[in-house]
N, CA, C and O atoms as CSV, one atom per row, in Angstrom:
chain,resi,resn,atom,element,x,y,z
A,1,UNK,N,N,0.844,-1.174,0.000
A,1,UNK,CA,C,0.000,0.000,0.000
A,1,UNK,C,C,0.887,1.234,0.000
A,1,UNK,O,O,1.871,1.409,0.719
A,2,UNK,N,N,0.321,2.186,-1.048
A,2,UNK,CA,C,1.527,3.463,-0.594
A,2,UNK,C,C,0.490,4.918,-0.222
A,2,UNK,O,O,-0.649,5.203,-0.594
A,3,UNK,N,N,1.176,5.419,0.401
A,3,UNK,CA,C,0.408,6.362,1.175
A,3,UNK,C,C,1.202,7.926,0.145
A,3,UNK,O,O,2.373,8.265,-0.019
A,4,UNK,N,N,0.112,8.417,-0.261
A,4,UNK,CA,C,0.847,10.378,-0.960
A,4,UNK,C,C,1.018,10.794,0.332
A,4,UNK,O,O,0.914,9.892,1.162
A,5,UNK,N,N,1.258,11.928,0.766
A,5,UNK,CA,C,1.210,13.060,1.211
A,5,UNK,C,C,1.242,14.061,0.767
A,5,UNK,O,O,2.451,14.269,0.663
A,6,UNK,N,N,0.650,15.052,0.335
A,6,UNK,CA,C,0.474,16.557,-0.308
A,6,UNK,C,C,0.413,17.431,-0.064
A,6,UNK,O,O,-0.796,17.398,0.163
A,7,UNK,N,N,0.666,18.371,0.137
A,7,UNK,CA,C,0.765,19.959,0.484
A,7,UNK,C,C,1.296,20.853,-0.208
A,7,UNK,O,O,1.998,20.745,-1.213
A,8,UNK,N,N,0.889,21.916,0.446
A,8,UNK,CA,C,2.361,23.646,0.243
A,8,UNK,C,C,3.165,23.445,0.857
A,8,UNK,O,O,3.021,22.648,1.784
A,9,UNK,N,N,4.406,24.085,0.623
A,9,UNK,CA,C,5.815,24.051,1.279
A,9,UNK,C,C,5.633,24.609,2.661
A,9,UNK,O,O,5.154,25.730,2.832
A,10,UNK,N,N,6.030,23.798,3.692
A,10,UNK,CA,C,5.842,24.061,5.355
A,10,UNK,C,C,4.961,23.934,5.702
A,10,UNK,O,O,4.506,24.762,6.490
A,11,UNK,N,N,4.111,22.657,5.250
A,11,UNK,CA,C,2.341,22.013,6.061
A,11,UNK,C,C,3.124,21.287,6.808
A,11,UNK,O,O,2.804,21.457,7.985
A,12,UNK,N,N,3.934,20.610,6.705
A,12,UNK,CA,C,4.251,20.001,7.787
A,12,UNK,C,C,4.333,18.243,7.105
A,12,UNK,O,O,4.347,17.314,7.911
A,13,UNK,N,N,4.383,17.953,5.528
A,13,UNK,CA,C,3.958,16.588,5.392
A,13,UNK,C,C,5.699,15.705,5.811
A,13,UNK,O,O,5.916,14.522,6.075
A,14,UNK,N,N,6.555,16.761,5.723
A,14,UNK,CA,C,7.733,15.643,6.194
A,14,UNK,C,C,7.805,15.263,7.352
A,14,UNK,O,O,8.495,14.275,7.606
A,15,UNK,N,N,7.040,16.015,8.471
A,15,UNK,CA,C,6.802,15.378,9.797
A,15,UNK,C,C,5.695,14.303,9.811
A,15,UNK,O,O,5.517,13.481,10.710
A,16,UNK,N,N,5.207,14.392,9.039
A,16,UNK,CA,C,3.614,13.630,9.334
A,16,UNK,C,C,4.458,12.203,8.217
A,16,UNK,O,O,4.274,11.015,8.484
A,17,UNK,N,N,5.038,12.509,7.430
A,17,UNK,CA,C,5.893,11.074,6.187
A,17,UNK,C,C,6.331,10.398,7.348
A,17,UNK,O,O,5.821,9.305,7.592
A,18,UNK,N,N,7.369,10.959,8.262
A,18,UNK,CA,C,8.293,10.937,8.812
A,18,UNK,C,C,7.602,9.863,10.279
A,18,UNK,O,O,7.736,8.695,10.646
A,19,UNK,N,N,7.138,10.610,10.568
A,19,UNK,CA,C,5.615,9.526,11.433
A,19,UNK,C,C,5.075,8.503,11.423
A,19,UNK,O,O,5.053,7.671,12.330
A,20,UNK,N,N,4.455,8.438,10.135
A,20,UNK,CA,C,3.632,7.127,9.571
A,20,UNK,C,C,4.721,6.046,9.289
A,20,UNK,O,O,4.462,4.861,9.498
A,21,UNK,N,N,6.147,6.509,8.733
A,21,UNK,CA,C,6.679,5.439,7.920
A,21,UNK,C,C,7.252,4.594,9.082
A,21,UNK,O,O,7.414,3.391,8.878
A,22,UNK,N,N,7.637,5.237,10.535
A,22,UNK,CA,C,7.874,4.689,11.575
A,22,UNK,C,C,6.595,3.605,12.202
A,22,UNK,O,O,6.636,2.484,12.707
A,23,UNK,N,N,5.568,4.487,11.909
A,23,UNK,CA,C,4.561,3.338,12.836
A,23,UNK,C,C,4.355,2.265,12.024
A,23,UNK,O,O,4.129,1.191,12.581
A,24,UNK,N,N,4.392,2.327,10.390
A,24,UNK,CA,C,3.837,1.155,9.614
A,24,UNK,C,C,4.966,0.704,9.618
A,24,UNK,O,O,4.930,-0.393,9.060
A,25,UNK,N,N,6.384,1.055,10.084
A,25,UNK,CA,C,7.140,0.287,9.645
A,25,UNK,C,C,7.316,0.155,7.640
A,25,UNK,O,O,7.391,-0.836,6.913
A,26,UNK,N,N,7.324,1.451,7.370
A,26,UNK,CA,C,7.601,1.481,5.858
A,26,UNK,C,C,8.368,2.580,5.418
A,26,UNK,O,O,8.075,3.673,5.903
A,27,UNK,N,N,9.176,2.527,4.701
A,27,UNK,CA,C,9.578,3.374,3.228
A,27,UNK,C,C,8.928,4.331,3.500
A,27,UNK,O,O,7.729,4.449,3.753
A,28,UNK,N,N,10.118,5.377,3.425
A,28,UNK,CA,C,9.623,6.557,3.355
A,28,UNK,C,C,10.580,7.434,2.101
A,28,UNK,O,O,11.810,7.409,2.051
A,29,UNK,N,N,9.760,8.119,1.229
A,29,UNK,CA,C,10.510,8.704,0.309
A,29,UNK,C,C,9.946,9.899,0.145
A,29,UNK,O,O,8.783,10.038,0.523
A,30,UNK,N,N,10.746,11.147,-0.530
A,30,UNK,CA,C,10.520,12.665,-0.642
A,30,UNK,C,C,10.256,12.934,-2.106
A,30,UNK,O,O,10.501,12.048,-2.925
A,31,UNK,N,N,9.776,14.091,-2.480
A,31,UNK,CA,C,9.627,14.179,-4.241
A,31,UNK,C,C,11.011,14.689,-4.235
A,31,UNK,O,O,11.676,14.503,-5.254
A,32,UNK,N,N,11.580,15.351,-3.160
A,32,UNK,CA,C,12.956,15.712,-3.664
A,32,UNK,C,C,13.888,14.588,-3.528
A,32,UNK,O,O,14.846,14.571,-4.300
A,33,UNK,N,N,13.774,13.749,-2.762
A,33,UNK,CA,C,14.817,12.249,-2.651
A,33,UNK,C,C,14.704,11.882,-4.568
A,33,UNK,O,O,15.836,11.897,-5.051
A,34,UNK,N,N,13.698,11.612,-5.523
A,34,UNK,CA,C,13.216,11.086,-6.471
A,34,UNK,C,C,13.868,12.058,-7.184
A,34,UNK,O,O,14.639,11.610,-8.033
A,35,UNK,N,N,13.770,13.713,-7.068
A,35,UNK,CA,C,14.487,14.318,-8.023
A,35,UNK,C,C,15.973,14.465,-8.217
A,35,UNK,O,O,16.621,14.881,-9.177
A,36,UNK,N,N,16.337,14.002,-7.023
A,36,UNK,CA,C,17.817,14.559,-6.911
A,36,UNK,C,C,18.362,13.049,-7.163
A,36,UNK,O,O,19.544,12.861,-7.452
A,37,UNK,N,N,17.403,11.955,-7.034
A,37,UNK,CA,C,18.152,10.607,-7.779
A,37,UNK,C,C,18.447,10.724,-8.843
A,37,UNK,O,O,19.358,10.030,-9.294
A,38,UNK,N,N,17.551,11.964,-9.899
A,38,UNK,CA,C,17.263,11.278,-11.198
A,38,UNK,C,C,17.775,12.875,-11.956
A,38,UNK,O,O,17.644,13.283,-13.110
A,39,UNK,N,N,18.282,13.391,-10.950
A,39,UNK,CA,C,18.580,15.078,-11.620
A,39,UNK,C,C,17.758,15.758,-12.720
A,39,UNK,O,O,18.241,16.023,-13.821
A,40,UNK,N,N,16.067,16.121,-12.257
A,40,UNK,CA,C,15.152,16.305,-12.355
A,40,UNK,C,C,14.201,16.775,-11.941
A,40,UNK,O,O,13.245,16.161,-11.468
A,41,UNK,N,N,14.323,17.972,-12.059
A,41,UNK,CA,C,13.737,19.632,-11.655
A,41,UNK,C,C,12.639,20.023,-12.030
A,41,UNK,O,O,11.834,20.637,-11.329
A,42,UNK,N,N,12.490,19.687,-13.235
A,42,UNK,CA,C,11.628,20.153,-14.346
A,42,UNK,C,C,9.813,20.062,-13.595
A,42,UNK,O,O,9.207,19.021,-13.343
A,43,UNK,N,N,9.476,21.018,-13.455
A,43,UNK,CA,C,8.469,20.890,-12.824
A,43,UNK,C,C,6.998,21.391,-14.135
A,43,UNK,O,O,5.827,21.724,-13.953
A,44,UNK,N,N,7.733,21.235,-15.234
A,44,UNK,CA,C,6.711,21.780,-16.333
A,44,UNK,C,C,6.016,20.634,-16.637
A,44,UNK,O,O,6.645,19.581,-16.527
A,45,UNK,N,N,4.434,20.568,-17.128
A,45,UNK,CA,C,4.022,19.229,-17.193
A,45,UNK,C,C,4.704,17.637,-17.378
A,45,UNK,O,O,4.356,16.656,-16.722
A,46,UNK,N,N,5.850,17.663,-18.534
A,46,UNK,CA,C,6.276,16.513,-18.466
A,46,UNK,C,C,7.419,16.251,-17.897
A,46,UNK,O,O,8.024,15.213,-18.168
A,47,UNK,N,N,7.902,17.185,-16.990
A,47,UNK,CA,C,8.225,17.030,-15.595
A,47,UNK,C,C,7.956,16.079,-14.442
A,47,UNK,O,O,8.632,15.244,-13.841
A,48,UNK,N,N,6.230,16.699,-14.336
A,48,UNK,CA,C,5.763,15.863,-13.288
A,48,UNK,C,C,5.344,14.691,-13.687
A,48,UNK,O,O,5.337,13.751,-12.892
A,49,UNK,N,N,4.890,14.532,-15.085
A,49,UNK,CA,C,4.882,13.286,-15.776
A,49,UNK,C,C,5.707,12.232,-15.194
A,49,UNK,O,O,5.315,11.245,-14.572
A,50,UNK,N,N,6.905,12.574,-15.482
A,50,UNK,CA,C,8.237,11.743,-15.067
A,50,UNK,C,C,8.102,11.294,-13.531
A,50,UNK,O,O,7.952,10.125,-13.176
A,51,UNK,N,N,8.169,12.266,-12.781
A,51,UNK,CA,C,7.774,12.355,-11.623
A,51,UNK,C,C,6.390,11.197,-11.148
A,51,UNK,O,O,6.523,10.748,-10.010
A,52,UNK,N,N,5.408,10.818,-11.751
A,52,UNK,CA,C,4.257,9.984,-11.362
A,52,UNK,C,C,4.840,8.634,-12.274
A,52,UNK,O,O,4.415,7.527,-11.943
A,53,UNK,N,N,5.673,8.718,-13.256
A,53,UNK,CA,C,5.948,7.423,-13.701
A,53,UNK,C,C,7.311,6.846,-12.698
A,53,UNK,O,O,7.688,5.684,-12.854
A,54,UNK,N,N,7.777,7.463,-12.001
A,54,UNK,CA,C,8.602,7.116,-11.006
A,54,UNK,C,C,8.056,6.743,-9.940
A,54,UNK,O,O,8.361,5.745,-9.286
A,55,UNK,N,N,7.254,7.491,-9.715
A,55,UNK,CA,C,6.365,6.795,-7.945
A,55,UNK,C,C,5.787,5.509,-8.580
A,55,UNK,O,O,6.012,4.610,-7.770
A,56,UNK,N,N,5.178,5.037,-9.604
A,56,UNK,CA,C,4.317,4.168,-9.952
A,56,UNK,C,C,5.394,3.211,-9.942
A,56,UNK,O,O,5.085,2.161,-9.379
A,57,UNK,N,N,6.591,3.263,-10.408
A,57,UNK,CA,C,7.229,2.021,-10.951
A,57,UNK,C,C,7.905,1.835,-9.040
A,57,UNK,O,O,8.023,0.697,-8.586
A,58,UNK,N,N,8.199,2.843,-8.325
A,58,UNK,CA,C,8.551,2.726,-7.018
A,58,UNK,C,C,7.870,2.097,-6.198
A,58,UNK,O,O,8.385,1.181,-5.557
A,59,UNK,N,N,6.441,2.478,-6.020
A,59,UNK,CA,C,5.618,2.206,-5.505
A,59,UNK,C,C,5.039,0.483,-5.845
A,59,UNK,O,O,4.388,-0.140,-5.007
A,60,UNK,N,N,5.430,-0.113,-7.250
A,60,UNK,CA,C,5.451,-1.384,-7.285
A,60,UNK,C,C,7.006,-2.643,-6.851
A,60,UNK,O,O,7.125,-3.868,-6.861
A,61,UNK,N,N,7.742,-1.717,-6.587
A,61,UNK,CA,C,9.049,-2.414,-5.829
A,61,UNK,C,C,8.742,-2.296,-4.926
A,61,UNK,O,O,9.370,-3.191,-4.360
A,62,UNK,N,N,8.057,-1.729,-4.039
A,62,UNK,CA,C,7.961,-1.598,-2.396
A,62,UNK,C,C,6.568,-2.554,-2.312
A,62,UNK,O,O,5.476,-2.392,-2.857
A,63,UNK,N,N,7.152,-3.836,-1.217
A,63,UNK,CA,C,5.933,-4.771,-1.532
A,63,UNK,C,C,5.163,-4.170,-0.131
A,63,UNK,O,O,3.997,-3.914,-0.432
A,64,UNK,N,N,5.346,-3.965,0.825
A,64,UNK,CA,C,4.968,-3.650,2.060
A,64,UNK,C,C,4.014,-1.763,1.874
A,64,UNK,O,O,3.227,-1.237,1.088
A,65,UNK,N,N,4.765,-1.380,3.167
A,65,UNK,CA,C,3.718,-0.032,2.458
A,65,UNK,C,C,4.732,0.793,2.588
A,65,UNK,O,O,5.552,0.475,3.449
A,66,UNK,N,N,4.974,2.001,1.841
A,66,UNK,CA,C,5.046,3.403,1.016
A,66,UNK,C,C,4.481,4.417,1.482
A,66,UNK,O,O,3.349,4.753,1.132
A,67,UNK,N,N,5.509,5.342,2.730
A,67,UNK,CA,C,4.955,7.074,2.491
A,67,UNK,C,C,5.498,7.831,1.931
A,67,UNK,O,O,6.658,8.131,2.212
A,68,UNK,N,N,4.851,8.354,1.001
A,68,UNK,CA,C,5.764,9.878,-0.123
A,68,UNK,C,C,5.267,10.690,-0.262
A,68,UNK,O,O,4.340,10.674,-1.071
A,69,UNK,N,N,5.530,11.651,0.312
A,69,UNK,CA,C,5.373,13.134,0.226
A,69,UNK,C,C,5.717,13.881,-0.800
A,69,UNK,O,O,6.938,13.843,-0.951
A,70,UNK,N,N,5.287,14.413,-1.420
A,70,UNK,CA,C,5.161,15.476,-2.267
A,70,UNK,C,C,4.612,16.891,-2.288
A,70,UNK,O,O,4.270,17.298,-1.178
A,71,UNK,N,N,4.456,17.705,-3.268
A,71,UNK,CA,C,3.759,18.923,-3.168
A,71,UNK,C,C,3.291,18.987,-4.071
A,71,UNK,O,O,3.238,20.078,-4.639
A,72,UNK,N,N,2.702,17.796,-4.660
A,72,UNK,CA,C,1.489,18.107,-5.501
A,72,UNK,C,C,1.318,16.177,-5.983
A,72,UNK,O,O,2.165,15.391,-5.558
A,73,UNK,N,N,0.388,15.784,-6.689
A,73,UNK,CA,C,-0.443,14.691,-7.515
A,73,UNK,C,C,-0.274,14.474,-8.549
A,73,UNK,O,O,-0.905,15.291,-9.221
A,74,UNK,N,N,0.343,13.677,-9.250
A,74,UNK,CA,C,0.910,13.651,-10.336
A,74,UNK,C,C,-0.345,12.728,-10.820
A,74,UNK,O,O,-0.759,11.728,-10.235
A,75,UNK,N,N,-1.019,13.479,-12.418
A,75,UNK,CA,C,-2.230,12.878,-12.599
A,75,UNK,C,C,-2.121,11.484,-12.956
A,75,UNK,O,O,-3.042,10.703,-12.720
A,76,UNK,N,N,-0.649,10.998,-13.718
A,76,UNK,CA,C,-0.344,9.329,-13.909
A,76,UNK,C,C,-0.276,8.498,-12.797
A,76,UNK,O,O,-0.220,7.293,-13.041
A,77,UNK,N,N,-0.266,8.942,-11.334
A,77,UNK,CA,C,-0.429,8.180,-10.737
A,77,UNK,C,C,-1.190,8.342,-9.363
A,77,UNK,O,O,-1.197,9.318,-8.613
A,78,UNK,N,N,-1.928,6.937,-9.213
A,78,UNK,CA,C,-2.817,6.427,-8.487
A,78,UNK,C,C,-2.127,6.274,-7.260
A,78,UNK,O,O,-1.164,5.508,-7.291
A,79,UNK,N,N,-2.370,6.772,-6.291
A,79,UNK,CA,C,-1.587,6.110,-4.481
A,79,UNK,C,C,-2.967,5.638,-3.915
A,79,UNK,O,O,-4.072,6.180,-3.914
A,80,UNK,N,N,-2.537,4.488,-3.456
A,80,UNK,CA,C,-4.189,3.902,-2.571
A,80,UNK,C,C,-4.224,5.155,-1.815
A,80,UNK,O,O,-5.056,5.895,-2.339
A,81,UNK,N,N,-3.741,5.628,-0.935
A,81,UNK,CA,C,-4.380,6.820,0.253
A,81,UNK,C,C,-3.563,7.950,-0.276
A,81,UNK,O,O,-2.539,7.728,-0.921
A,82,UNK,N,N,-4.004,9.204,-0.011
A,82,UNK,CA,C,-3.940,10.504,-0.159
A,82,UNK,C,C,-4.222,11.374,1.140
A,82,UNK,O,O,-5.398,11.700,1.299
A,83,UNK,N,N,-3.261,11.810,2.128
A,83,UNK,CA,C,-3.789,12.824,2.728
A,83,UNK,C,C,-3.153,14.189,2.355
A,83,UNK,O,O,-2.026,14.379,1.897
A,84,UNK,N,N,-4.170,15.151,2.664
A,84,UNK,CA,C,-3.910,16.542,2.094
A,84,UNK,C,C,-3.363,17.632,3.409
A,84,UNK,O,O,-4.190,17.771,4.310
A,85,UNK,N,N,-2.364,18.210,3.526
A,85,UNK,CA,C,-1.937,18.806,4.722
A,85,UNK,C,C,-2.459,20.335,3.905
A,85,UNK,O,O,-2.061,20.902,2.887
A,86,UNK,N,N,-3.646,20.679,5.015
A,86,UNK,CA,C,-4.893,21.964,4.305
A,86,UNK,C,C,-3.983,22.686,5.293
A,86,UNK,O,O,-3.592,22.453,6.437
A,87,UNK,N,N,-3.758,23.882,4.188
A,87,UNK,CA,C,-3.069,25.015,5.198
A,87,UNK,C,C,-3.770,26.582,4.749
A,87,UNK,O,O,-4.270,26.818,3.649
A,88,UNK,N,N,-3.652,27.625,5.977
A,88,UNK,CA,C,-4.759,29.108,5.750
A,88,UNK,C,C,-4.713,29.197,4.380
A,88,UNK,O,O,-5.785,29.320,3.787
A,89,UNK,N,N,-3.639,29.158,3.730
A,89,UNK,CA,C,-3.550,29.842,1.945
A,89,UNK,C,C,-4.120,29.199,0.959
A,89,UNK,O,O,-4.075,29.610,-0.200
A,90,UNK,N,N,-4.842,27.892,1.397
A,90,UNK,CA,C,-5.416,27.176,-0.226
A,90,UNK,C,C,-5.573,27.476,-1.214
A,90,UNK,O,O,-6.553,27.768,-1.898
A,91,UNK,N,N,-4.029,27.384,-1.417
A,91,UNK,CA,C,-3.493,27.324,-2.756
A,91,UNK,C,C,-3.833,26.080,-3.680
A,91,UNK,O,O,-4.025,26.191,-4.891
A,92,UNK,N,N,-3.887,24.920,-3.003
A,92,UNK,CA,C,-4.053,23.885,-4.013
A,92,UNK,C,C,-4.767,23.558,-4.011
A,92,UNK,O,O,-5.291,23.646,-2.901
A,93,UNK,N,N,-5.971,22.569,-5.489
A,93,UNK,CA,C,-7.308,22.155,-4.884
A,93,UNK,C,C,-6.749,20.758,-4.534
A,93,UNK,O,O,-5.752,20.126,-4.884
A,94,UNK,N,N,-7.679,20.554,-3.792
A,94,UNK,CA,C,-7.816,19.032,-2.632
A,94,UNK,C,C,-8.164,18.248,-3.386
A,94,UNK,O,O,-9.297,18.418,-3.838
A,95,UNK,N,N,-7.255,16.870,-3.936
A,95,UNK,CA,C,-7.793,15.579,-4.395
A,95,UNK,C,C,-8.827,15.138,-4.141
A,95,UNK,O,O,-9.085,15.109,-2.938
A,96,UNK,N,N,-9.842,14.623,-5.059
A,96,UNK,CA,C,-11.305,13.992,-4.708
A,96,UNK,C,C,-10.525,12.548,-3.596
A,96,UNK,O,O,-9.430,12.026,-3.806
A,97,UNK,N,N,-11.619,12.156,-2.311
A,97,UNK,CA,C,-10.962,10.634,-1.333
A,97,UNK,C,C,-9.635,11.314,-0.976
A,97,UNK,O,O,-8.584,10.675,-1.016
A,98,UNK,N,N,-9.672,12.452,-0.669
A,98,UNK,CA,C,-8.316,12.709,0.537
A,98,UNK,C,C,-8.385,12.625,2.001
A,98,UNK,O,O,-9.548,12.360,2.304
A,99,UNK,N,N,-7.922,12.695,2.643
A,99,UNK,CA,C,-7.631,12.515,4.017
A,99,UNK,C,C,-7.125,14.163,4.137
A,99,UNK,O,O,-5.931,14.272,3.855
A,100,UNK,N,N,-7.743,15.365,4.470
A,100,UNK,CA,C,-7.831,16.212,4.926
A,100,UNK,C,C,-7.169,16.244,6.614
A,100,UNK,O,O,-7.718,15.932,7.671
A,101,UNK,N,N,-5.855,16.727,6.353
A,101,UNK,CA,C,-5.465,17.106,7.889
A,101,UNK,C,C,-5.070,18.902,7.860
A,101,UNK,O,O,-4.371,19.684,7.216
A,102,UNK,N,N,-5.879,18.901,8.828
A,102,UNK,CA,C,-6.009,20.522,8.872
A,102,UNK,C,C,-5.083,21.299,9.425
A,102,UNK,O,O,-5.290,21.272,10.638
A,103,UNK,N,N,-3.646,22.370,9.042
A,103,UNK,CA,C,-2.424,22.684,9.925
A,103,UNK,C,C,-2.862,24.176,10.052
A,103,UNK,O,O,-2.031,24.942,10.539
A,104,UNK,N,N,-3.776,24.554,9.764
A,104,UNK,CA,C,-4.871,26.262,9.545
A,104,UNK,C,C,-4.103,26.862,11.479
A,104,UNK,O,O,-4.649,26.918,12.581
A,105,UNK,N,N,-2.670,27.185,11.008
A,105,UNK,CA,C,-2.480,28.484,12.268
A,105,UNK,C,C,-1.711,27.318,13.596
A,105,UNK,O,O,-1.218,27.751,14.637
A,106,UNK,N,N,-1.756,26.291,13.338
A,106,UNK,CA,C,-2.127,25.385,15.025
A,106,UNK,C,C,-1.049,24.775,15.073
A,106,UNK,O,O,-0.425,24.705,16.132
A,107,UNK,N,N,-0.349,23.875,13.268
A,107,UNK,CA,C,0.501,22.717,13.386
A,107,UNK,C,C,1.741,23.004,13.917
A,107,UNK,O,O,2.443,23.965,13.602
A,108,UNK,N,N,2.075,21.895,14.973
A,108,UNK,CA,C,3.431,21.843,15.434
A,108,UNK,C,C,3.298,20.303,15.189
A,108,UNK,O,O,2.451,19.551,14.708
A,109,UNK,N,N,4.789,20.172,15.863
A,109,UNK,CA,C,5.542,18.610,16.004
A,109,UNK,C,C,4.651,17.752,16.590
A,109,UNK,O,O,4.299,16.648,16.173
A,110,UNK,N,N,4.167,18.561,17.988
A,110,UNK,CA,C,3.508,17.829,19.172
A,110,UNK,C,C,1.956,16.987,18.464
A,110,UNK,O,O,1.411,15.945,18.828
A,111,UNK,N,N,1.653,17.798,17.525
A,111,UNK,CA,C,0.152,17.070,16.665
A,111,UNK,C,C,0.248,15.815,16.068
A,111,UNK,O,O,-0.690,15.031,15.921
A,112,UNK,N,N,1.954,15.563,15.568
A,112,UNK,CA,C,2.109,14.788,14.479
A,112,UNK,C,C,1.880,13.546,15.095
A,112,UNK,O,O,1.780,12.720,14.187
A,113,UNK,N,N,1.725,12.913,16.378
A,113,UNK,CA,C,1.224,11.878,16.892
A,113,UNK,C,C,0.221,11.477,16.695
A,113,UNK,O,O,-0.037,10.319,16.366
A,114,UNK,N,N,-0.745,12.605,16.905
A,114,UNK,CA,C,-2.212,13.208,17.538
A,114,UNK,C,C,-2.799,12.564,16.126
A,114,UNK,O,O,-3.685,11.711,16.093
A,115,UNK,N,N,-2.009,13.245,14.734
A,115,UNK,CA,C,-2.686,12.642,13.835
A,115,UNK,C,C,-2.625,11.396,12.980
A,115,UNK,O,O,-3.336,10.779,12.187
A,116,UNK,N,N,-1.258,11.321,13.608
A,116,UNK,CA,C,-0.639,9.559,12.774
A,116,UNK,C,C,-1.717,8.408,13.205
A,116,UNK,O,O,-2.241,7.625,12.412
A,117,UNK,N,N,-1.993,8.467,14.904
A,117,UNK,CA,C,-3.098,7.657,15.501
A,117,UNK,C,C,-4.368,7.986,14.796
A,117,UNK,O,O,-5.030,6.956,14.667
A,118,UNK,N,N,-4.989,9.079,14.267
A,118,UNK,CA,C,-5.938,9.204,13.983
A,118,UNK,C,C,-5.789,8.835,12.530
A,118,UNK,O,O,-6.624,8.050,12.079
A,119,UNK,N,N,-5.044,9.194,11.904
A,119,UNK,CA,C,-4.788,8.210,10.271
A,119,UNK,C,C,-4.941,6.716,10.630
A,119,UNK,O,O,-5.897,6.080,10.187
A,120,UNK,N,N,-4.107,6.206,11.344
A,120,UNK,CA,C,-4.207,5.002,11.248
A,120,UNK,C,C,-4.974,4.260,11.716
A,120,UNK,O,O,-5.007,3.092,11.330
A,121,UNK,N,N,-6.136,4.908,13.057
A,121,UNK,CA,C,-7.298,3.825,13.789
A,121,UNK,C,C,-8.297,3.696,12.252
A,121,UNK,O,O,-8.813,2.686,11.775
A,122,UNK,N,N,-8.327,5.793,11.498
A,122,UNK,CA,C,-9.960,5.951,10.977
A,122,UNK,C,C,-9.657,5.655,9.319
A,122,UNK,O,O,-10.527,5.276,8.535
A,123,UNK,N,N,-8.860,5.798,9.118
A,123,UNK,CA,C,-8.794,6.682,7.898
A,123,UNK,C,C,-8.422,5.626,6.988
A,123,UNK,O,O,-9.310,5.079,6.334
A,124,UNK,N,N,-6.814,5.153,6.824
A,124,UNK,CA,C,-6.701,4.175,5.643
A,124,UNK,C,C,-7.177,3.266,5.334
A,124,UNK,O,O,-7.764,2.538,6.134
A,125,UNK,N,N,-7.055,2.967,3.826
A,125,UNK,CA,C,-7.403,1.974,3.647
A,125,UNK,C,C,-6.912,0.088,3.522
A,125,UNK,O,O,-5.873,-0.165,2.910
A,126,UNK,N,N,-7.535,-0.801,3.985
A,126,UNK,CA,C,-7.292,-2.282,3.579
A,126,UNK,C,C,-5.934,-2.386,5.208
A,126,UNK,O,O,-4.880,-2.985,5.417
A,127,UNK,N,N,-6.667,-1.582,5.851
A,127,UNK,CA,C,-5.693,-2.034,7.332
A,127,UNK,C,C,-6.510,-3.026,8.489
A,127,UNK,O,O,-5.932,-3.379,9.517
């Protein structure tokens, strides 16, 4: 199973990656770990192209489960779960079946527990 993470820059999804991949005991990877493997910046559509044909082919080597954070959805690829780190500026629109975690003024470190337990009792899926 691989888990997205999505946001604006400073929601907080490398604490919350950083979280989950400890409790599931999984892989944890960055969109910048993926770019700087592959020296690949290019953030113009077939950019991110590249970018979702890399998580897809990643995401099928990792037999267990997968958290990757990113800052945005690459439309080629499918992640079973999606949560969205919603911050005051909604800037980005919210994937249809996201997992909405709200950082609006409040997020610190001390939450990232608060919500890993709450991802993982309510939220994913096929657990």
């Amino acid at each position: 199973m691989n888990i997205l993470i999505i946001g604006p820059k400073g929601a907080g999804k490398a604490l919350l990656a950083q979280s989950l991949s400890r409790a599931l005991d999984a892989t944890c990877v960055s969109e910048r770990d993926i770019r700087t493997d592959f020296n690949d910046w290019d953030n113009s559509p077939a950019g991110v192209w590249r970018l979702g044909v890399r998580l897809t082919l990643l995401s099928k080597e990792v037999k267990e489960y997968l958290v990757i954070e990113a800052s945005s959805l690459p439309s080629n690829f499918s992640p079973d779960n999606i949560i969205f780190m919603d911050t005051l500026d909604n800037t980005l629109e919210v994937p249809k079946k996201a997992i909405v975690v709200s950082t609006r003024g409040w997020w610190k470190a001390s939450w990232v527990r608060y919500w890993t337990k709450i991802i993982l009792d309510n939220c994913l899926s096929e657990f």
